[in-house]
KOLGU-4560 file (N, C-alpha, C; in nm, 3 decimals, padded with zeros to 5 digits):
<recs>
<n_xx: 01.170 n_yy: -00.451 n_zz: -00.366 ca_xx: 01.040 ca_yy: -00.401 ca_zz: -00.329 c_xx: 01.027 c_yy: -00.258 c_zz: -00.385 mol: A seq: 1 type: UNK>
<n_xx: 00.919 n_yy: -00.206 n_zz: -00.464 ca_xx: 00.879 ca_yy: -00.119 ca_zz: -00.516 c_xx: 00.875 c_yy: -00.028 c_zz: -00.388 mol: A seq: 2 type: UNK>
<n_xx: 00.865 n_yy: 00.104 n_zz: -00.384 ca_xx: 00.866 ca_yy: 00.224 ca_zz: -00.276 c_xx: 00.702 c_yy: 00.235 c_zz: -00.228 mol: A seq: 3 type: UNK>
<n_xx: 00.614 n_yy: 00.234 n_zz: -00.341 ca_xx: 00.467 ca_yy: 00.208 ca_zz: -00.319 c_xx: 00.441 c_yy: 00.024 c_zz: -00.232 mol: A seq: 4 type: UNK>
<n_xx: 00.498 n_yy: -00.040 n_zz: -00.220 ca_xx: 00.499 ca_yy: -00.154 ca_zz: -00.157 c_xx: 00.550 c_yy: -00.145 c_zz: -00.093 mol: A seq: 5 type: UNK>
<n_xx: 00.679 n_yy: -00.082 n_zz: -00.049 ca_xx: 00.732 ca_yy: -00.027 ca_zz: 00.093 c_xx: 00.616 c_yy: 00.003 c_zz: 00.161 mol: A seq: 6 type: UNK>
<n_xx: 00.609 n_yy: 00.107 n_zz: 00.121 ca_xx: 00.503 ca_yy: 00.228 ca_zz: 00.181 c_xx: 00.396 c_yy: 00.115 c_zz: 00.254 mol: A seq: 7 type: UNK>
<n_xx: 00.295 n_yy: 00.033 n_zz: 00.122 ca_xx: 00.235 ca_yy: -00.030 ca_zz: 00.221 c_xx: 00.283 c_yy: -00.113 c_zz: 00.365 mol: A seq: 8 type: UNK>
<n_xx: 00.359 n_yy: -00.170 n_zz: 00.316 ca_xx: 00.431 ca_yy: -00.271 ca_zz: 00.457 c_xx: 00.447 c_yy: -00.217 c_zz: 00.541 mol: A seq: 9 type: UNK>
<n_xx: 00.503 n_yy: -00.082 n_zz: 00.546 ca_xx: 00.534 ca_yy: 00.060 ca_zz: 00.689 c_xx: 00.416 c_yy: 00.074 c_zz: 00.744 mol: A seq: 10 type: UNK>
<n_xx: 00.333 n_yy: 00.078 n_zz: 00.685 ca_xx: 00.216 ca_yy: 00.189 ca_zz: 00.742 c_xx: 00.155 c_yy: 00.060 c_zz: 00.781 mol: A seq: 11 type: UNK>
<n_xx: 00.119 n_yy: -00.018 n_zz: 00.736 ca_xx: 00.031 ca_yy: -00.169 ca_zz: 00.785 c_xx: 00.151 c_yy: -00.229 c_zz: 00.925 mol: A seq: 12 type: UNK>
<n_xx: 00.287 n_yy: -00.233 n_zz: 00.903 ca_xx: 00.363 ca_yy: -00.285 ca_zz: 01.002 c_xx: 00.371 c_yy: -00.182 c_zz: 01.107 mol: A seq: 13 type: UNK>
<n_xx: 00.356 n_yy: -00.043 n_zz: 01.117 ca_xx: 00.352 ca_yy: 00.072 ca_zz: 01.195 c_xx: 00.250 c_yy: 00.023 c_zz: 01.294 mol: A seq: 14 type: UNK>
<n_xx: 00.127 n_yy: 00.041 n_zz: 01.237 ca_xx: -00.010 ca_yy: 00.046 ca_zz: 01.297 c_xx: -00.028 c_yy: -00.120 c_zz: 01.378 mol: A seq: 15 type: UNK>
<n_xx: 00.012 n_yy: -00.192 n_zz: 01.278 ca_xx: -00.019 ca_yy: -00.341 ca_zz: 01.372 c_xx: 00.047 c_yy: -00.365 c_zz: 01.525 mol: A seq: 16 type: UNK>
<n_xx: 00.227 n_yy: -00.312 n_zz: 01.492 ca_xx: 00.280 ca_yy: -00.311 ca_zz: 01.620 c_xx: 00.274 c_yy: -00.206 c_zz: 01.742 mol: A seq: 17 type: UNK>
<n_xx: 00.213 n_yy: -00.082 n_zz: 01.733 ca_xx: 00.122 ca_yy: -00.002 ca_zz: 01.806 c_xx: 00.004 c_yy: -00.032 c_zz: 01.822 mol: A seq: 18 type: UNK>
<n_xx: -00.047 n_yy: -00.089 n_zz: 01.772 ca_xx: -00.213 ca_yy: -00.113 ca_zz: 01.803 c_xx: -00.299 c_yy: 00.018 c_zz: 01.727 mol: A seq: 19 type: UNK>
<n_xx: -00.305 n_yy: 00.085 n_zz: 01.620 ca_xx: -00.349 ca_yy: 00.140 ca_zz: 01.605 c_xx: -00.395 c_yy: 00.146 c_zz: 01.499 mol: A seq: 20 type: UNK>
<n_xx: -00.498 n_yy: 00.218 n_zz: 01.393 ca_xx: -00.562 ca_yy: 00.242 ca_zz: 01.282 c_xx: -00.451 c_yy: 00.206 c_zz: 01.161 mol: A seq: 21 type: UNK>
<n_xx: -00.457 n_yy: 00.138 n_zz: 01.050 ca_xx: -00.366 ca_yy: 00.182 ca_zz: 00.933 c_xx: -00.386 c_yy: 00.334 c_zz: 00.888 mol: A seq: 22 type: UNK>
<n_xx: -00.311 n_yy: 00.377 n_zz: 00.826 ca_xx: -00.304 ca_yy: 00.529 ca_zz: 00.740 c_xx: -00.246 c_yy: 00.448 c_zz: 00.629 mol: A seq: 23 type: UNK>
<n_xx: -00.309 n_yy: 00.597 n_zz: 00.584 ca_xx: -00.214 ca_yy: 00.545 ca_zz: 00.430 c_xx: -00.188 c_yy: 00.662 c_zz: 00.337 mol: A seq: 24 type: UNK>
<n_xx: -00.082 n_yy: 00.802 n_zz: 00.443 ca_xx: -00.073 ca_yy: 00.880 ca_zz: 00.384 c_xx: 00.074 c_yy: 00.863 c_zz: 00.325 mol: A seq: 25 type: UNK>
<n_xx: 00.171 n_yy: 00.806 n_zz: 00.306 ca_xx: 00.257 ca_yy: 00.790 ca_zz: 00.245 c_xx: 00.225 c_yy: 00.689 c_zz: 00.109 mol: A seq: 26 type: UNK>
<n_xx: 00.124 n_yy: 00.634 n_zz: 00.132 ca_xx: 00.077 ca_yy: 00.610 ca_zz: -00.008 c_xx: 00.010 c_yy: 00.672 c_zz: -00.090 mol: A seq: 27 type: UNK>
<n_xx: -00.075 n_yy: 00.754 n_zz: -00.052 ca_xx: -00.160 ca_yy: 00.899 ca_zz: -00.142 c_xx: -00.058 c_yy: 00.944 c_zz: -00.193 mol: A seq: 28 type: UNK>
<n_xx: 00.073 n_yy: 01.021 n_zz: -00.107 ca_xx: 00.139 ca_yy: 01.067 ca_zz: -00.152 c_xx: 00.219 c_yy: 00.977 c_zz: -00.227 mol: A seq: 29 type: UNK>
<n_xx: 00.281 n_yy: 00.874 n_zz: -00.234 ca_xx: 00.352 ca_yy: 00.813 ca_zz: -00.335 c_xx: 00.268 c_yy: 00.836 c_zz: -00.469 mol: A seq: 30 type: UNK>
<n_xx: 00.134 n_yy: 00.745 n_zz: -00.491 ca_xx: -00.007 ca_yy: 00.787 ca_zz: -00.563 c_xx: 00.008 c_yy: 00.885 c_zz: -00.678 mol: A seq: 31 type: UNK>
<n_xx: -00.004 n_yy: 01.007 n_zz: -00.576 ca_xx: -00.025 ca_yy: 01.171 ca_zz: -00.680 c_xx: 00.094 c_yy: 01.175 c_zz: -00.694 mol: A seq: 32 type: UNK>
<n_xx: 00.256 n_yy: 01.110 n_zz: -00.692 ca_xx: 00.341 ca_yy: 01.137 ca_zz: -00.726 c_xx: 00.357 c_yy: 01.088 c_zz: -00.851 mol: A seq: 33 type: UNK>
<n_xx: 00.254 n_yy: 00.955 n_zz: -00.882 ca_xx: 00.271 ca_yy: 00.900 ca_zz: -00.995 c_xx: 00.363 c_yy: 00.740 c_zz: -00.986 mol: A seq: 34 type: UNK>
<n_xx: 00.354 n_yy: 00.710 n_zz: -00.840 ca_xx: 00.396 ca_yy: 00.553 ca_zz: -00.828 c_xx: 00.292 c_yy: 00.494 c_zz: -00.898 mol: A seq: 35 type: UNK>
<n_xx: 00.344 n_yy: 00.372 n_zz: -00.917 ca_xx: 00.195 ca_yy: 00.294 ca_zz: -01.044 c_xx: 00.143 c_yy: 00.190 c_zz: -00.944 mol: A seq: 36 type: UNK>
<n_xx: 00.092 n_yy: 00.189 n_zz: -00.927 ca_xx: -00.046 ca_yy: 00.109 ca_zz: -00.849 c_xx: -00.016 c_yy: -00.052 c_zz: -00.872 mol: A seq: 37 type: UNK>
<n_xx: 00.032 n_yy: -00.097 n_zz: -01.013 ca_xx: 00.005 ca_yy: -00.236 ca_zz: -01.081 c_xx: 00.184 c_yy: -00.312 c_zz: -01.085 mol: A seq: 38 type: UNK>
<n_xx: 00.242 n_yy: -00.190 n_zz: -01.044 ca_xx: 00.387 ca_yy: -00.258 ca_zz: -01.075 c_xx: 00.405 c_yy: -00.378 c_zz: -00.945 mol: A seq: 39 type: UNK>
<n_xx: 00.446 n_yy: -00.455 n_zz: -01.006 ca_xx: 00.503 ca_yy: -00.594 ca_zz: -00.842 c_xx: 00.627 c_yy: -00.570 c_zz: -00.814 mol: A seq: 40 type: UNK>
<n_xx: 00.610 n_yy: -00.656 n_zz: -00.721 ca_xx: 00.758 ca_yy: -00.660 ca_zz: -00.643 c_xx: 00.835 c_yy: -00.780 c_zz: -00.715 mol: A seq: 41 type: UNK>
<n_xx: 00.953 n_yy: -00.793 n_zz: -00.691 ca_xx: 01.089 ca_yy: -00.891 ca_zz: -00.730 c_xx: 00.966 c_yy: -01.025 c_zz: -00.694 mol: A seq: 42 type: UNK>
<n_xx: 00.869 n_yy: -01.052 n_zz: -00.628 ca_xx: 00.817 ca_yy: -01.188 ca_zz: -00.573 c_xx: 00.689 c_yy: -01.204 c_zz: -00.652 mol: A seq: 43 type: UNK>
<n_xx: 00.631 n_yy: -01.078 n_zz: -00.733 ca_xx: 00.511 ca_yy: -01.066 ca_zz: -00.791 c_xx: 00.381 c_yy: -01.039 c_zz: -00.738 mol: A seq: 44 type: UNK>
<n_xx: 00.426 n_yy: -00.937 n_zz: -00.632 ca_xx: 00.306 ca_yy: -00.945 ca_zz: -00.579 c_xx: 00.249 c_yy: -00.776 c_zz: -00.611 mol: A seq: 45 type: UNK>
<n_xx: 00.183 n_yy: -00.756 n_zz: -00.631 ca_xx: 00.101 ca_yy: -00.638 ca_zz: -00.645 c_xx: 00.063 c_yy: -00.560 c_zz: -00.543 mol: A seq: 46 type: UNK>
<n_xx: 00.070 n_yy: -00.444 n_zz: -00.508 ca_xx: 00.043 ca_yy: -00.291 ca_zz: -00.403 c_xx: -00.078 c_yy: -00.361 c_zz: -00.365 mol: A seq: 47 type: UNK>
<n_xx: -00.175 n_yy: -00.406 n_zz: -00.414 ca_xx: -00.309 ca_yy: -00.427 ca_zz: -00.407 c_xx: -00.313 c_yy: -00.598 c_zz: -00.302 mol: A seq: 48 type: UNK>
<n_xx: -00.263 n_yy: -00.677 n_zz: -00.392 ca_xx: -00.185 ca_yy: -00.837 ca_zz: -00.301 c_xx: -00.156 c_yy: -00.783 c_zz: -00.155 mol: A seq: 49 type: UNK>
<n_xx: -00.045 n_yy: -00.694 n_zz: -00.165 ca_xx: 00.014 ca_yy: -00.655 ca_zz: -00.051 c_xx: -00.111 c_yy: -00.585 c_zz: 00.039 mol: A seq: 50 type: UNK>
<n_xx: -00.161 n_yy: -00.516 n_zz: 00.027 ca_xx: -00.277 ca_yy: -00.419 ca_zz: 00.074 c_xx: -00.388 c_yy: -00.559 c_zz: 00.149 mol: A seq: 51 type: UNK>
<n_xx: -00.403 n_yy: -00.692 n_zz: 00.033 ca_xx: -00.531 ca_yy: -00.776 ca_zz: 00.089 c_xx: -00.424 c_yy: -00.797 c_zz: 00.199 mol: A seq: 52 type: UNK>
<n_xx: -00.283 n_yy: -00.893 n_zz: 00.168 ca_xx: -00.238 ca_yy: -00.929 ca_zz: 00.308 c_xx: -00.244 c_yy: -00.922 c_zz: 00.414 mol: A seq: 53 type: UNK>
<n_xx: -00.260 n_yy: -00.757 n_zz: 00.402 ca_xx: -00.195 ca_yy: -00.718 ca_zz: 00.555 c_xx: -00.387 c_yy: -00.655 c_zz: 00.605 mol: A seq: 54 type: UNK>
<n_xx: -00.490 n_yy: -00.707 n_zz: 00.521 ca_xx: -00.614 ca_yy: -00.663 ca_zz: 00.535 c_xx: -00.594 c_yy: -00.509 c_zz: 00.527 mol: A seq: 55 type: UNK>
<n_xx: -00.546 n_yy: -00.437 n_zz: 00.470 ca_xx: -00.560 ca_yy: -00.296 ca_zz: 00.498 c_xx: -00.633 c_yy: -00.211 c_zz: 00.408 mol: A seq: 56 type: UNK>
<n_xx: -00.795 n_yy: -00.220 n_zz: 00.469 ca_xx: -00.933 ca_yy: -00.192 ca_zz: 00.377 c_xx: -00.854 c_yy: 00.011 c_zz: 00.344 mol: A seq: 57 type: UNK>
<n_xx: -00.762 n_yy: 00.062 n_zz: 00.408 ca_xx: -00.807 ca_yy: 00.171 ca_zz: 00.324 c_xx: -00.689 c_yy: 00.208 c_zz: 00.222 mol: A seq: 58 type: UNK>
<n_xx: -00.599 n_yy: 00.139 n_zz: 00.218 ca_xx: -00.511 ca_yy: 00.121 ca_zz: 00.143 c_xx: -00.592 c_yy: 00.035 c_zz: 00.023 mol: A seq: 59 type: UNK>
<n_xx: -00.615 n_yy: -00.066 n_zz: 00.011 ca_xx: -00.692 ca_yy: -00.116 ca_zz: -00.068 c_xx: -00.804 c_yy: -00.022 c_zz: -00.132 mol: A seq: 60 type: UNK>
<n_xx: -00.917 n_yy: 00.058 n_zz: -00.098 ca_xx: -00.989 ca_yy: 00.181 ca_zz: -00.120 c_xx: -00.911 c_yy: 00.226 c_zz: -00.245 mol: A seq: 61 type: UNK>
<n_xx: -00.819 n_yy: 00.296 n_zz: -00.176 ca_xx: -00.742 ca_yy: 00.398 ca_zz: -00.226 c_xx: -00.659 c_yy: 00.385 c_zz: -00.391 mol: A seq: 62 type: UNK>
<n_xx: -00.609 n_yy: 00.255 n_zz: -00.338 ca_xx: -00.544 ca_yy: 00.173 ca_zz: -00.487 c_xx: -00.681 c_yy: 00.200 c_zz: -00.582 mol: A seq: 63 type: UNK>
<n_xx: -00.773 n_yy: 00.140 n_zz: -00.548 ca_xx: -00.862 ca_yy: 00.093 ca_zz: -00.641 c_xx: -00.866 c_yy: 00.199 c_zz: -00.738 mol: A seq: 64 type: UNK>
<n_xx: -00.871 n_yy: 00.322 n_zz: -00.704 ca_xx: -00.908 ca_yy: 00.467 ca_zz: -00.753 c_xx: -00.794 c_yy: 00.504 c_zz: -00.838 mol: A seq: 65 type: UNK>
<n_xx: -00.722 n_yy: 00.407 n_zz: -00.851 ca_xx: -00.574 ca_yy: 00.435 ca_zz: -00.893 c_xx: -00.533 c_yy: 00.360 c_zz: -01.032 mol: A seq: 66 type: UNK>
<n_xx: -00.605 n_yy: 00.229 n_zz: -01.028 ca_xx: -00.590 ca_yy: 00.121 ca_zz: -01.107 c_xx: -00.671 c_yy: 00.136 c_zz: -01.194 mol: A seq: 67 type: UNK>
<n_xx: -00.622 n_yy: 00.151 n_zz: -01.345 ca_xx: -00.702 ca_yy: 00.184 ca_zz: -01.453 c_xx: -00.788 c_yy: 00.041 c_zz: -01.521 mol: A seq: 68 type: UNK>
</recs>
């Protein structure tokens, strides 16, 4: 699993098992670090795949702005 696909799964698995909002500041910051938006995981799934999965509209947002 890519660190930008980590990232999503934390922050979507964080928020689901609290009950609370997704964030998605460990992905901005992965982002402006220069993680790539389009790379997959070992299974092929894409930051963006991962993002519809877990429905997480602002993670998804955010990618978009990312993906050339």
């Amino acid at each position: 699993m890519t660190l930008l696909a980590h990232a999503i799964d934390y922050e979507s698995d964080v928020a689901i098992q609290a009950g609370r909002d997704m964030g998605v500041t460990l992905i901005a910051v992965l982002l402006c670090y220069g993680a790539s938006p389009q790379k997959a995981t070992l299974e092929g799934k894409t930051p963006l795949e991962l993002a519809d999965e877990y429905q997480h509209s602002m993670a998804k947002r955010l990618l978009m702005r990312f993906i050339h």
